[in-house]
N, C-alpha and C positions, 0 to 999 in steps of 0.2 A: 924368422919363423919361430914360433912360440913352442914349446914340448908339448901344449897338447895339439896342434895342428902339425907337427912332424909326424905323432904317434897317430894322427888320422892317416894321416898319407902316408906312412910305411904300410900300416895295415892295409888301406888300401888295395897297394900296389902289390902286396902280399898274395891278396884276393883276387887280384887282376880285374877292379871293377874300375871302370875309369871315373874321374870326378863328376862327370853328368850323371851315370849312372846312380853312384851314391846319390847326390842331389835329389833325384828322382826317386828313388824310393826311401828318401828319409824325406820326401818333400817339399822340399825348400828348393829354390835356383842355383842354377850352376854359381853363378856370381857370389852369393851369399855363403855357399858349398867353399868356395876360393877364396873366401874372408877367414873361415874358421881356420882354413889349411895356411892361408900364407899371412894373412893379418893379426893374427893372434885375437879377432873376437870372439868370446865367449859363446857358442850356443844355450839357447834355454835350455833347462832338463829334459823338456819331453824330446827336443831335436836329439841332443847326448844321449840319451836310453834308445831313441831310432836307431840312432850311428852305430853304440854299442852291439845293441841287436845285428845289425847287418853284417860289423866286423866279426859277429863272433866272441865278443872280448865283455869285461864289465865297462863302468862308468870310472870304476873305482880304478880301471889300470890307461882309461882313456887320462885322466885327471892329474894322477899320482904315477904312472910309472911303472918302474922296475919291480915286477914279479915277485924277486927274492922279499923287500920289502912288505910286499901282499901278504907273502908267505908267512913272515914271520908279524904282522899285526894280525893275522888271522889262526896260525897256530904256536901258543905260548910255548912250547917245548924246544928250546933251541937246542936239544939232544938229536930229539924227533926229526926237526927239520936237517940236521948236519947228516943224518942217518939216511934222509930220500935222498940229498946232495951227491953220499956217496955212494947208494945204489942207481943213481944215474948216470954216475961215471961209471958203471960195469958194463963190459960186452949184454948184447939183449938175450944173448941165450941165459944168463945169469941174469938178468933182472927177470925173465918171465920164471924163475924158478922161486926165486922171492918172491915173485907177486902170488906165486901161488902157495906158497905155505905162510904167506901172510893172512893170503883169501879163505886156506881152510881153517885159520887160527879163529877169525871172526867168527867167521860162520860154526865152530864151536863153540866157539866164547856167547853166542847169540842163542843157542841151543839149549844152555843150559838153564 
């Protein structure tokens, strides 16, 4: 099985949509559904942006993967990002306290 036909089918199974289902509302056949998942063939974009949409997820992490990677081709600050890394290891009573004097920072910062 190929990485992007694993990351269909974990998400999937994540969503609890069975591989007909997908099939069926990305519309394409189960068969052709069970090519992407287990035979490594490529779908066209517009099937990938279907799948994307249905899983919830982009194209770009059906494709490419690992999150962190996203993370950091999408925001240049490797300070930044080590900074969310570590407020996600906090207990959540401590991350919703940051979120929120992060939230009133902007929305000051916006104000002005």
């Amino acid at each position: 099985m190929n990485e992007l036909g694993k990351r269909i089918q974990e998400l999937r199974k994540q969503h609890n949509i069975s591989q007909n289902e997908l099939a069926d509302r990305v519309n394409v056949s189960k068969a052709q559904m069970s090519r992407y998942e287990v035979k490594g063939v490529q779908p066209p974009a517009d099937i990938l942006n279907k799948i994307a949409e249905v899983l919830g997820t982009s194209v770009d992490y059906l494709i490419n993967g690992n999150t962190d990677e996203k993370a950091k081709a999408s925001l240049k600050n490797t300070e930044l990002i080590q900074r969310f890394k570590d407020i996600e290891a906090l207990p959540e009573e401590e991350q919703n306290v940051l979120l929120q004097v992060i939230s009133a920072y902007i929305r000051d910062f916006k104000a002005r």
